[in-house]
LOKOLMI-134567 format. One line per 2 residues: their letters; for each residue x, y, z of N, C-alpha, C. Coordinates in Angstrom, 2 decimals, decimal comma, always signed. Atoms other than C-alpha are relative to their C-alpha. Layout:
<nodes>
A = X:Y:Z:X:Y:Z:X:Y:Z ~ ...
</nodes>
This chain:
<nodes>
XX = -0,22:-0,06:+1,43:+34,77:+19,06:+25,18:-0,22:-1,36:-0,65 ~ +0,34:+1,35:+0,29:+34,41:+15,33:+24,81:-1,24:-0,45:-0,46
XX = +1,60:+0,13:+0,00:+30,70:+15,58:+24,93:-0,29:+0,98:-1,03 ~ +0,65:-0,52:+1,39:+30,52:+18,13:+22,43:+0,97:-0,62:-1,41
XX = +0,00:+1,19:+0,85:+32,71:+15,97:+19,89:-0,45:-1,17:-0,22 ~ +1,05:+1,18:+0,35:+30,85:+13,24:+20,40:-1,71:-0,13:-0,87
XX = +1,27:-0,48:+0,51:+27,76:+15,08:+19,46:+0,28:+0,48:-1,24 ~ -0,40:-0,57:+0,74:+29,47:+16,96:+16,91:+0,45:-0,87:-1,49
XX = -0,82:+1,18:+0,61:+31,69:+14,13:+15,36:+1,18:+0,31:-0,21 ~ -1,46:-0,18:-0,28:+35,15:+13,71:+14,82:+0,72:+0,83:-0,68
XX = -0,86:-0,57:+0,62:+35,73:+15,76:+12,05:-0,64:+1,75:+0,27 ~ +0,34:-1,28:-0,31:+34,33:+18,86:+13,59:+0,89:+0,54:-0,02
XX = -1,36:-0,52:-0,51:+37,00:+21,63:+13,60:-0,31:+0,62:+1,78 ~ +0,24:-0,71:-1,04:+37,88:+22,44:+16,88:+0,02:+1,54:+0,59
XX = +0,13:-1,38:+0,46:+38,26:+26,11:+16,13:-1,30:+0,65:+0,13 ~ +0,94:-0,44:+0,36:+34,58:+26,04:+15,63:-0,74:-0,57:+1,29
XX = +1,30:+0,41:-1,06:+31,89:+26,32:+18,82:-0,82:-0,91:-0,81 ~ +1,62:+0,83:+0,49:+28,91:+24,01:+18,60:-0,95:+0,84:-0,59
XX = +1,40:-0,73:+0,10:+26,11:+25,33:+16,69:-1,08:+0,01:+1,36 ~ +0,79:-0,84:-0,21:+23,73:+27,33:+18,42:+0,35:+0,63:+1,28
XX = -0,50:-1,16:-1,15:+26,14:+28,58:+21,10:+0,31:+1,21:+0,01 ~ -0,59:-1,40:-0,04:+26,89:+32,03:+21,72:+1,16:-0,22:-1,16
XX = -1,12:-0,75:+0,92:+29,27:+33,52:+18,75:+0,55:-1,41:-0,61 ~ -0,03:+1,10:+0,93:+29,04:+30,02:+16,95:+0,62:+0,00:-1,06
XX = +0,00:-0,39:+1,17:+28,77:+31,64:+13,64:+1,31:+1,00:-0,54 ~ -1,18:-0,79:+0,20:+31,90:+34,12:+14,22:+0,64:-1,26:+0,05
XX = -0,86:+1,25:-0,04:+34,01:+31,06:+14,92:+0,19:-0,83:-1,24 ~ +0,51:+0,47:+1,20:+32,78:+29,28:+11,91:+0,85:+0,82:-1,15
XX = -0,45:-0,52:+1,19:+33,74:+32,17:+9,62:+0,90:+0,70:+0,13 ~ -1,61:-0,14:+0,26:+37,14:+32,70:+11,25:+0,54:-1,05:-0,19
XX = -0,66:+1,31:+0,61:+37,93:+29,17:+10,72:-0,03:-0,29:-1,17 ~ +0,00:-0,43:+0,98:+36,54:+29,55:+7,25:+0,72:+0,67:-0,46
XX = -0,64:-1,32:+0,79:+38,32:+32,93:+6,32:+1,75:-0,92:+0,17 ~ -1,13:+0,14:-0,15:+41,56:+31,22:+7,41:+0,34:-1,38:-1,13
XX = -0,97:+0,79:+1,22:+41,57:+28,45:+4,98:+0,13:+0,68:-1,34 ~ -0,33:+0,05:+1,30:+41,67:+30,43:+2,10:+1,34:+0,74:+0,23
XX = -1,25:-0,83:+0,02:+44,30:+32,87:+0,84:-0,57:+1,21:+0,75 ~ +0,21:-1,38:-0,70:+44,79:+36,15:+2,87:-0,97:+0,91:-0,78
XX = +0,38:-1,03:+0,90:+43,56:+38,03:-0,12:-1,46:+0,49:+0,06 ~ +1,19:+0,16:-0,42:+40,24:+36,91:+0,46:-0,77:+0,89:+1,08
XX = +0,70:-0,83:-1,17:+39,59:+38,77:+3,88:-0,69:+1,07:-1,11 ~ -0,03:-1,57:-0,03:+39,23:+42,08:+1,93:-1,82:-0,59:-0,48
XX = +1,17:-0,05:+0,67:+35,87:+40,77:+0,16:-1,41:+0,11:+0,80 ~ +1,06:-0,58:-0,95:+32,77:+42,07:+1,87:-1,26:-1,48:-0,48
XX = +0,89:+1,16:-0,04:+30,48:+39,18:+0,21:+0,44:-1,08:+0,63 ~ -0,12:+1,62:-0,94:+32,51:+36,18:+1,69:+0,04:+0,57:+1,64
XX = +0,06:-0,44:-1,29:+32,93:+38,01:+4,87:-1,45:+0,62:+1,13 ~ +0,98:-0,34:-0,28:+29,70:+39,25:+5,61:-1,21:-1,50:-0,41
XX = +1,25:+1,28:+0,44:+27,74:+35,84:+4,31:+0,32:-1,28:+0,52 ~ -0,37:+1,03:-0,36:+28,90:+32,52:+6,10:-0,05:-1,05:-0,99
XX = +0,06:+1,09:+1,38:+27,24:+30,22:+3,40:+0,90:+0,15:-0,44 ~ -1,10:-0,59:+0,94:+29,21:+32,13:+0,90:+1,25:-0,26:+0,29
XX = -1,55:+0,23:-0,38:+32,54:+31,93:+2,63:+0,30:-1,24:+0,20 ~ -0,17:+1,75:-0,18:+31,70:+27,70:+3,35:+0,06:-0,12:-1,16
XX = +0,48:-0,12:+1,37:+30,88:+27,75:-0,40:+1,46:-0,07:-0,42 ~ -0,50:-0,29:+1,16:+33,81:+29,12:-1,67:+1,94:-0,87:+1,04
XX = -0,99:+0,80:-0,04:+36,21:+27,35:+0,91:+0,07:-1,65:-0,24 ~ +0,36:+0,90:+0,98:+34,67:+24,16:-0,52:+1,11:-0,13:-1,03
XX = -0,51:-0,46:+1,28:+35,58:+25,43:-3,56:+1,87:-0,02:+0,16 ~ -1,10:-0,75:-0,36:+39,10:+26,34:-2,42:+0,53:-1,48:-0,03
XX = -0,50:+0,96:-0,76:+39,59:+23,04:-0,81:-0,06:-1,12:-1,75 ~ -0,08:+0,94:+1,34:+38,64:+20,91:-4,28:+1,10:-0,01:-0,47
XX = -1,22:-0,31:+1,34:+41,39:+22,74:-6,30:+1,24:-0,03:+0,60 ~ -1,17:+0,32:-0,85:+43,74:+22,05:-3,42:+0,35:-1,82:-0,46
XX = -0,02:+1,96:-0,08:+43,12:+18,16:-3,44:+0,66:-0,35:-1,34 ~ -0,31:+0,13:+1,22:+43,31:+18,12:-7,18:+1,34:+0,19:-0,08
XX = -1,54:-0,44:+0,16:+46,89:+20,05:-7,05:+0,48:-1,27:+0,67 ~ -1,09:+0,39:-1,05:+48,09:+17,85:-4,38:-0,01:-1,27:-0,82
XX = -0,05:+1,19:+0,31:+46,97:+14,31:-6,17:+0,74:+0,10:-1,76 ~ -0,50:-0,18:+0,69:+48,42:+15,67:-9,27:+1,55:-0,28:+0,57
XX = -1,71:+0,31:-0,41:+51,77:+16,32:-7,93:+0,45:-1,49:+0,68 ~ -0,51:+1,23:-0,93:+51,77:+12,85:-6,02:+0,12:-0,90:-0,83
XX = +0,24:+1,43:+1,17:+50,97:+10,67:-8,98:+0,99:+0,37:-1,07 ~ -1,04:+0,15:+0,73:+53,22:+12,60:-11,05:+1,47:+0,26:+0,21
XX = -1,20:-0,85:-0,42:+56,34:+13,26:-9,08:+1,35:-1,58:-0,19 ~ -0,82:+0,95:+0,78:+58,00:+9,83:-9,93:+0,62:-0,36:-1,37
XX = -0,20:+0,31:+1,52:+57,99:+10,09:-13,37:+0,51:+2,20:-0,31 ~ -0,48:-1,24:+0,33:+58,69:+14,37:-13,17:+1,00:+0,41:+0,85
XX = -1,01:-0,80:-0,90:+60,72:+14,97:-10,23:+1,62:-0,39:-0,53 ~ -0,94:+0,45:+0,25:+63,65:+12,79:-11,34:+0,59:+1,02:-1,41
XX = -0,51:-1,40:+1,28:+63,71:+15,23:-14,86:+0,95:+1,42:+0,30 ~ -0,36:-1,49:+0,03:+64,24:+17,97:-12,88:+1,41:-0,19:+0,91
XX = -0,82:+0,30:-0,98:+67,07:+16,23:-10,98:-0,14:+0,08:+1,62 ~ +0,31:+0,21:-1,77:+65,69:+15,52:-7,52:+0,59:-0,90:+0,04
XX = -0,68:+0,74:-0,93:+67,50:+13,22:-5,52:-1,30:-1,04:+0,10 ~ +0,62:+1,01:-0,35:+65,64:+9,89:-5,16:-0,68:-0,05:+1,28
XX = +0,68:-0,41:-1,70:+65,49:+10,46:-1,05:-0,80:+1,26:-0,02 ~ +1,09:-1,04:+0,13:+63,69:+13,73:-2,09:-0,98:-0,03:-0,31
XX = +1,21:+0,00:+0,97:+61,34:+12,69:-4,32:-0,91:-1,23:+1,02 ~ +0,83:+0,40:-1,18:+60,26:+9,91:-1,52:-0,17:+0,63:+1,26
XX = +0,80:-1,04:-0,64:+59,60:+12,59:+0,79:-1,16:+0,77:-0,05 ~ +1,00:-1,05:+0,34:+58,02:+14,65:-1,22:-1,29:-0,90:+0,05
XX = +1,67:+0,49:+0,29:+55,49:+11,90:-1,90:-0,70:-0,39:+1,33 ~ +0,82:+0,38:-0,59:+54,93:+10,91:+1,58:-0,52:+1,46:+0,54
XX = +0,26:-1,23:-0,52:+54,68:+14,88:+2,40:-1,47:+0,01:-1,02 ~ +1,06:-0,50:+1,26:+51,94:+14,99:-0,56:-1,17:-1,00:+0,98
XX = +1,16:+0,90:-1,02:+50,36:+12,01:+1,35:-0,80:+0,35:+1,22 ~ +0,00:-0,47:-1,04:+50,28:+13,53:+4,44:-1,46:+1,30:-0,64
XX = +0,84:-0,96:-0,35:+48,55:+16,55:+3,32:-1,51:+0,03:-0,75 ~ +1,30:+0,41:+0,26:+45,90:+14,99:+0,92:-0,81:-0,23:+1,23
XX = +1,05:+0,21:-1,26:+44,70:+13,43:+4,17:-0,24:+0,85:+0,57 ~ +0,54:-1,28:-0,93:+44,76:+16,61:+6,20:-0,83:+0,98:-0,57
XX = +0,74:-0,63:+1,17:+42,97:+18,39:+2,73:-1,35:-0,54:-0,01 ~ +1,41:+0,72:-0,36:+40,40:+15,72:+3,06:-0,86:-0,03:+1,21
XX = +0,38:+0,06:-0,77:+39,88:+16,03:+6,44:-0,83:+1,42:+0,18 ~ +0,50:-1,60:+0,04:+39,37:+20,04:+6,49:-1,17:-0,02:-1,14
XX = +1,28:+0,22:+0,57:+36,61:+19,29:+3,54:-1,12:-0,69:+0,64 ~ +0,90:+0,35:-0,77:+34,83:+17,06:+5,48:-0,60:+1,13:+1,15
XX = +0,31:-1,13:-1,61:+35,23:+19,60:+8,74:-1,33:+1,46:-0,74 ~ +0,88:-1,15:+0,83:+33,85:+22,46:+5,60:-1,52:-0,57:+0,27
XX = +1,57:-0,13:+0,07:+30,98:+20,45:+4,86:-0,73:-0,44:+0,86 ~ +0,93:-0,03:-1,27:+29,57:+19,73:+8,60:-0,06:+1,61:+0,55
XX = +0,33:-1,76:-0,47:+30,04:+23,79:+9,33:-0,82:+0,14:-1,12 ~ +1,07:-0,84:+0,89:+28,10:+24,46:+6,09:-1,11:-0,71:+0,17
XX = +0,81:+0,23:-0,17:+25,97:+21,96:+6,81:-0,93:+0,33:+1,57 ~ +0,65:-0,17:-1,49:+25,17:+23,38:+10,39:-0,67:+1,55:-0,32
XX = +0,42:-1,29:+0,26:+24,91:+27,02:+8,84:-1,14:-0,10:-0,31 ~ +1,34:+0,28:+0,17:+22,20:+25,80:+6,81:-0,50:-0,05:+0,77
XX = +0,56:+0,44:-1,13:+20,52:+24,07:+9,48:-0,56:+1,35:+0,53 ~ +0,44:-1,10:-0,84:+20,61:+27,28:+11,66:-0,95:+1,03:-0,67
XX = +0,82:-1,04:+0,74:+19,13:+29,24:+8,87:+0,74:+1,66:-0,12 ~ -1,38:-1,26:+0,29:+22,27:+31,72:+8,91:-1,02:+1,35:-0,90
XX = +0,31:-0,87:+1,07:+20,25:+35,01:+7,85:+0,64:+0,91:-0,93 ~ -0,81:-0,67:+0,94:+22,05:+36,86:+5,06:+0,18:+2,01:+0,49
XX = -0,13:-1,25:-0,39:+23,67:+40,21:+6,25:-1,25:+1,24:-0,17 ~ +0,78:-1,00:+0,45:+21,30:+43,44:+6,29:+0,82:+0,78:-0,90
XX = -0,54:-0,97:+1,38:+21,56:+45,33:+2,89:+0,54:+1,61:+0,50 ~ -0,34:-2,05:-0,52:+22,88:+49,12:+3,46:-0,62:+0,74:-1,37
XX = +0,92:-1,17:+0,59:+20,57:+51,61:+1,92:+0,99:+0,59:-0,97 ~ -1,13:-1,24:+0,96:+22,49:+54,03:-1,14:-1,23:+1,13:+0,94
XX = +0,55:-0,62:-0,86:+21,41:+57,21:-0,27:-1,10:+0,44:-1,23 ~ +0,83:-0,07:+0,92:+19,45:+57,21:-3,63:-1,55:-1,01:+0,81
XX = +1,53:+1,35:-0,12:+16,90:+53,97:-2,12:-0,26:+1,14:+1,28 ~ +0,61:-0,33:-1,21:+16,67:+56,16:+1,13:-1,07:+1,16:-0,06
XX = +1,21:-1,02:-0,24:+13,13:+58,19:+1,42:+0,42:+0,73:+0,90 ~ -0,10:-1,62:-0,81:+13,24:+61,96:+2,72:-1,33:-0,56:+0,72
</nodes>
C-alpha cells in the first residue's frame, strides 16, 4: 500500500483503489456517495454518473468549508451572546479548526478522484430505451 500512495499521493483517500484497478470506479463513488447527505443516494443521476457525483461532492464540500470558516471567525464575538462558557467557545474553535483541515483535506482527496475519472474517460451510464424510442 505504500507503493500505491506514493504513486497516488498523500491525499488520496484510502477508501479509493488506484485507478485502473479492478472495481476502481465503484470505490470512488462509494467514497463519493458517502460524503454527502444520505438523501442523495436515492438520485439515479449522481449515482449512476461518477463525474456527476465528484462534481457535486465538490460542490458539497465548498459550502461545508464556507459554514465551518464562518462559524470559526464568528464564534468569539457570537458565542458569548448566546451565553457559552468561555472554555466552550475555545473548544468549539479549535473543534472548527480541526475540521476545516479535515474539509480541506477530503477536497483535495475529491479533486484527485475526479481528476482520475476524467483521465480514465469514465463512460456515462447506458441510456434505457422508453418503450415509445423502442422499434417493433
Amino acid at each position: 500500500m505504500s507503493q500505491t500512495l506514493t504513486t497516488l499521493g498523500p491525499d488520496w483517500p484510502c477508501q479509493v483503489k488506484a485507478p485502473g484497478t479492478r472495481d476502481w470506479e465503484r470505490t470512488a463513488a462509494r467514497w463519493l456517495r458517502d460524503l454527502l447527505p444520505a438523501r442523495y443516494a436515492g438520485y439515479s443521476p449522481l449515482t449512476r454518473h461518477p463525474v456527476l457525483l465528484a462534481r457535486h461532492a465538490r460542490l458539497q464540500l465548498q459550502h461545508e468549508v464556507r459554514t465551518v470558516r464562518v462559524a470559526l471567525q464568528t464564534a468569539r464575538v457570537e458565542l458569548p451572546t448566546l451565553g457559552v462558557a468561555e472554555s466552550v467557545i475555545e473548544n468549539s474553535i479549535r473543534m472548527y479548526a480541526v475540521e476545516l483541515d479535515q474539509l480541506n483535506r477530503l477536497a483535495r482527496g475529491v479533486r484527485l478522484v475526479t481528476d482520475a475519472l476524467l483521465a480514465e474517460g469514465t463512460p456515462p451510464a447506458p441510456r434505457r430505451r422508453t418503450p415509445a424510442q423502442r422499434v417493433s
